[in-house]
C-alpha positions as CSV (number, residue, x, y, z in Angstrom):
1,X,-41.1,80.7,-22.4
2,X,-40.9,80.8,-25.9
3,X,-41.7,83.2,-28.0
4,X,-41.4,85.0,-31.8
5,X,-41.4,88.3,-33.1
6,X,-42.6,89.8,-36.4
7,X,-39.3,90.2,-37.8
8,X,-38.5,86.3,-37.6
9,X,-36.7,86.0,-33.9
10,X,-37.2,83.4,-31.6
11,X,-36.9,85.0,-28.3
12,X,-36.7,82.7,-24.9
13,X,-37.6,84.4,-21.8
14,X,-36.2,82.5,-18.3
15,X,-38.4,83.3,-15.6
16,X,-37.7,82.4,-11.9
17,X,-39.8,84.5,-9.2
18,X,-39.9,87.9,-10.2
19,X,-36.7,87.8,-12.2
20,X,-36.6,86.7,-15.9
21,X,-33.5,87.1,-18.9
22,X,-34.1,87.2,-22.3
23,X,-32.1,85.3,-25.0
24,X,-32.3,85.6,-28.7
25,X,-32.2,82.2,-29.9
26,X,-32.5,82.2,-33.4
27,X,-33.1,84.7,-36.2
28,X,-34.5,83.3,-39.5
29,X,-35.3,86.7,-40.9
30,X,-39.1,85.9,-41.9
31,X,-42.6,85.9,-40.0
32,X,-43.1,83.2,-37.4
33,X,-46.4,82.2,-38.2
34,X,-46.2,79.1,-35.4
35,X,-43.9,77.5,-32.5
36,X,-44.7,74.0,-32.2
37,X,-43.1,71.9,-29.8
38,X,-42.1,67.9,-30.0
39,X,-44.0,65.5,-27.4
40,X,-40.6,65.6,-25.4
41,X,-39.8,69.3,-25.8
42,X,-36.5,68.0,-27.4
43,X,-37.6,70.0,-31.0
44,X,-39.1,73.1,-31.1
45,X,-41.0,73.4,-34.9
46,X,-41.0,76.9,-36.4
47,X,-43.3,77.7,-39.3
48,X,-42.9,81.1,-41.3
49,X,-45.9,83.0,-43.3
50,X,-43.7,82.3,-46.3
51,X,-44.4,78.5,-46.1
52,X,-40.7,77.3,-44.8
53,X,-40.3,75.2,-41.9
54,X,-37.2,75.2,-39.4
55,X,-36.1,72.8,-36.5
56,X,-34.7,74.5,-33.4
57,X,-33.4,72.1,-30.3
58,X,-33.2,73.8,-26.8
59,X,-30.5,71.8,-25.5
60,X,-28.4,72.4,-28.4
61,X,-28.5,76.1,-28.2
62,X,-27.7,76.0,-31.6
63,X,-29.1,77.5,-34.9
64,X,-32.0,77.3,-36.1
65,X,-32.1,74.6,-39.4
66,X,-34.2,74.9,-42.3
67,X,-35.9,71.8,-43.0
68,X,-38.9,72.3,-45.1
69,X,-39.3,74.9,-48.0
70,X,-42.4,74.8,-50.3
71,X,-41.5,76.2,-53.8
72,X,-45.1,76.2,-55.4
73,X,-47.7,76.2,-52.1
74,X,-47.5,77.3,-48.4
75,X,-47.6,75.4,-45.4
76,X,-50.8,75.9,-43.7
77,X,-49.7,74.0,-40.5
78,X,-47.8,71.1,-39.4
79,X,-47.0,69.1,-36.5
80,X,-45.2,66.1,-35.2
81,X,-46.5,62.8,-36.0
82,X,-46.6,60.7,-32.4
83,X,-45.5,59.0,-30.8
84,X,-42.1,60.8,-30.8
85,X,-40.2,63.2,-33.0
86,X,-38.9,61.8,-36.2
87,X,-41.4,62.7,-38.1
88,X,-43.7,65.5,-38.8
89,X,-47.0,65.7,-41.0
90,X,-48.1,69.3,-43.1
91,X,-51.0,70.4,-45.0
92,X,-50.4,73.0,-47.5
93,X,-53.1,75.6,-48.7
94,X,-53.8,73.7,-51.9
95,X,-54.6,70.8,-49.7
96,X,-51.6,68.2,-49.7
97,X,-50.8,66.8,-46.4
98,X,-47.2,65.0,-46.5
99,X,-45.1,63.2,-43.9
100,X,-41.5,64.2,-43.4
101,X,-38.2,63.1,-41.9
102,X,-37.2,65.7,-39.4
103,X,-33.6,64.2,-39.5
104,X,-33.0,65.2,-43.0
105,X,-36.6,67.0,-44.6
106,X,-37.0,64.0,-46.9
107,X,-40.8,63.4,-47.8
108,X,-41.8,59.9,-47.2
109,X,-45.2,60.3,-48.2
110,X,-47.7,62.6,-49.6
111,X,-51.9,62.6,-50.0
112,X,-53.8,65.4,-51.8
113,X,-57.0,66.3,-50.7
114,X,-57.8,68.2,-54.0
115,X,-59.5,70.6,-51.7
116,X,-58.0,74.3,-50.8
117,X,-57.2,74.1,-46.9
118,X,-58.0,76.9,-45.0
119,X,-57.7,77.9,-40.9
C-alpha cells in the first residue's frame, strides 16, 4: 500500500496477516496531490498541488525524480498514456493537455483547449 502525507512523503505500508512495516520512500517536500500508478506497476506517478510531477519505481527503491515542472500553469492531472509506460499525457488548469517522455520529461506534443480545466 501506497500512500502520501501532507508534508510531501511517500509512505509504503507492507501488510502480511495482521503484521505490516512502514517505509518512507521518498520525501519531495511539497503536497502530494495524486499517486498514479503505471499499467505494470513498474512507475509510480506523483503529482504535487504546486504543479510538479515526479517518477518513483518500486523496484528501484530509489529517489524519487522530478520529471515535470510547470513554470506558468499547474498540472491539473495526468496519467500514463497506454499501452505501457513511456509516456504520460497532462492537462493543466489553463487547459493544455501535452504528451511527455517519462524517460527524460521531454514534451513531444502539446494541444490547448483554450478552455480553463477544472475537477
Amino acid at each position: 500500500l501506497y500512500f502520501s502525507a501532507q508534508e510531501g512523503v511517500l509512505f509504503f505500508y507492507h501488510i502480511k496477516d495482521l503484521q505490516y512495516e512502514m517505509k518512507i520512500c521518498a520525501d519531495i517536500s511539497q503536497p502530494i496531490s495524486s499517486l498514479i500508478f503505471s499499467p505494470d506497476y513498474a512507475i509510480l506517478l506523483l503529482i504535487t498541488d504546486q504543479g510538479t510531477v515526479y517518477t518513483y519505481k518500486p523496484v528501484h527503491n530509489g529517489e524519487a525524480l522530478k520529471l515535470l515542472d510547470t513554470c506558468s500553469s499547474c498540472f491539473l492531472a495526468a496519467d500514463f498514456l497506454t499501452p505501457g509506460n513511456k509516456y504520460c499525457v497532462s492537462v493543466t488548469i489553463s487547459g493544455e493537455v501535452q504528451v511527455w517522455f517519462l524517460e527524460d520529461g521531454t514534451c513531444l506534443s502539446k494541444l490547448n483547449l483554450d478552455i480553463e480545466v477544472q475537477v
